[in-house]
N, C-alpha and C positions, 0 to 999 in steps of 0.2 A: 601159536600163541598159547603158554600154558596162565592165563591170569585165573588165580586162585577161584573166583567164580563168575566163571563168564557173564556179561552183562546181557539183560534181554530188550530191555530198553532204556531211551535217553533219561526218561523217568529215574527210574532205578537209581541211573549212574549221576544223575543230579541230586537225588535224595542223598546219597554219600559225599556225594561235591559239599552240600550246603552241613550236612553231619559236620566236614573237618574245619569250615569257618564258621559253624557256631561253636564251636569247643574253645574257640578263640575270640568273643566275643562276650561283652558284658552288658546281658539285655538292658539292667536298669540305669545305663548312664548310655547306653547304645554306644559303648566306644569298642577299639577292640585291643584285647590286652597284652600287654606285654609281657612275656614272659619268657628270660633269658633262659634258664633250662631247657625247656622244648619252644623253641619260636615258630612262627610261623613259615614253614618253606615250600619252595617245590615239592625237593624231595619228597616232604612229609606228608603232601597231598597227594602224589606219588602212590605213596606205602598205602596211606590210610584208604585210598579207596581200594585199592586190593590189587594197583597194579606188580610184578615184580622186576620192571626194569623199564628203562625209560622208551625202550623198544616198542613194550607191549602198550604204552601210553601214544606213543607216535603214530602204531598200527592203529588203536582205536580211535584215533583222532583223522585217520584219514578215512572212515568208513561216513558218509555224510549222515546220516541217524543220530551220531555221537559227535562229530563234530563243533556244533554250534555250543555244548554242555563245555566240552574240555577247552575250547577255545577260551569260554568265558571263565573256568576256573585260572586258566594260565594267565589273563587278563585281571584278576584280581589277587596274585601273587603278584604281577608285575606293579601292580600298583602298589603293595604295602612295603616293597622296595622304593619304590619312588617315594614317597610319604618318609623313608626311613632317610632316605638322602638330605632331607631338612634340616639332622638332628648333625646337633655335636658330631656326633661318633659315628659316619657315616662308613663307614671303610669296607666295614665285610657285608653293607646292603649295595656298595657299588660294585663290588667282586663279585655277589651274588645275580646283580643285574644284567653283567658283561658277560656273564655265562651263560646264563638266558637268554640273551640277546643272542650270544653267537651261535645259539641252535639253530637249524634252518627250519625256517617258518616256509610253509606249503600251501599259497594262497589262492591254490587252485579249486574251482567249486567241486568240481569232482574226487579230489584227494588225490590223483594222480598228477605226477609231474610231466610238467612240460619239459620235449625232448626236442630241443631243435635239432633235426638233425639234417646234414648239409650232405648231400649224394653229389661225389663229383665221378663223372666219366669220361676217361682220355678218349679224343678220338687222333687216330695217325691222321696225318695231311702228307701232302706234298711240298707243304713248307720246311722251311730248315728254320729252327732258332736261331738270332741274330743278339750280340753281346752288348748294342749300344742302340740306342733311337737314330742312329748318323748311318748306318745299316739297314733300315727302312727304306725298301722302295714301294711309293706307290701309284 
């Protein structure tokens, strides 16, 4: 994991979490603003806390200390997608959602995946394989 500056706690990585949505926020009407030039995205919550690839976001998201922070900042990108889908011009907040969406979410408490994994073992018999159920005797 080379992230620009390792995180030491959820603290920390929430102080930059809430950093990249107040810069998008307009305290005295409490709305949050739009601004076609630099909008608000993943990606750019991404960069801004100092991840450098969605890798090193995934890795720290599955360490349970950081979990609950990054969950909620991806929770509140997904939401100003949704809120965008209202509008007229909804086209590249539903492109942006579906790509979101189809990342795979990990909603294991421990951050590791579940592996079902199925162990099969031949055993030889004395039987012979038969081609039809009308071949069955029993």
């Amino acid at each position: 994991m080379s992230v620009s500056k390792p995180f030491r706690s959820a603290k920390q990585l929430s102080i930059l979490v809430d950093a990249y949505f107040n810069s998008f926020s307009n305290k005295e009407s409490g709305t949050t603003k739009t601004n076609e030039e630099d909008p608000l995205t993943f990606s750019g919550l991404i960069l801004s806390i100092g991840f450098n690839s969605l890798r090193e976001f995934e890795q720290y998201r599955s360490m349970p200390r950081f979990a609950a922070v990054l969950d909620r900042a991806r929770l509140r990108i997904l939401n100003v997608y949704e809120k965008k889908l209202q509008t007229q011009f909804s086209g590249g907040a539903k492109y942006a959602l579906e790509k979101l969406l189809e990342q795979k979410i990990d909603e294991t408490p421990d951050g590791k995946e579940n592996d079902n994994v199925l162990q099969v073992e031949v055993l030889h018999s004395h039987l012979k394989p038969v081609s039809s159920e009308s071949e069955v005797v029993l």
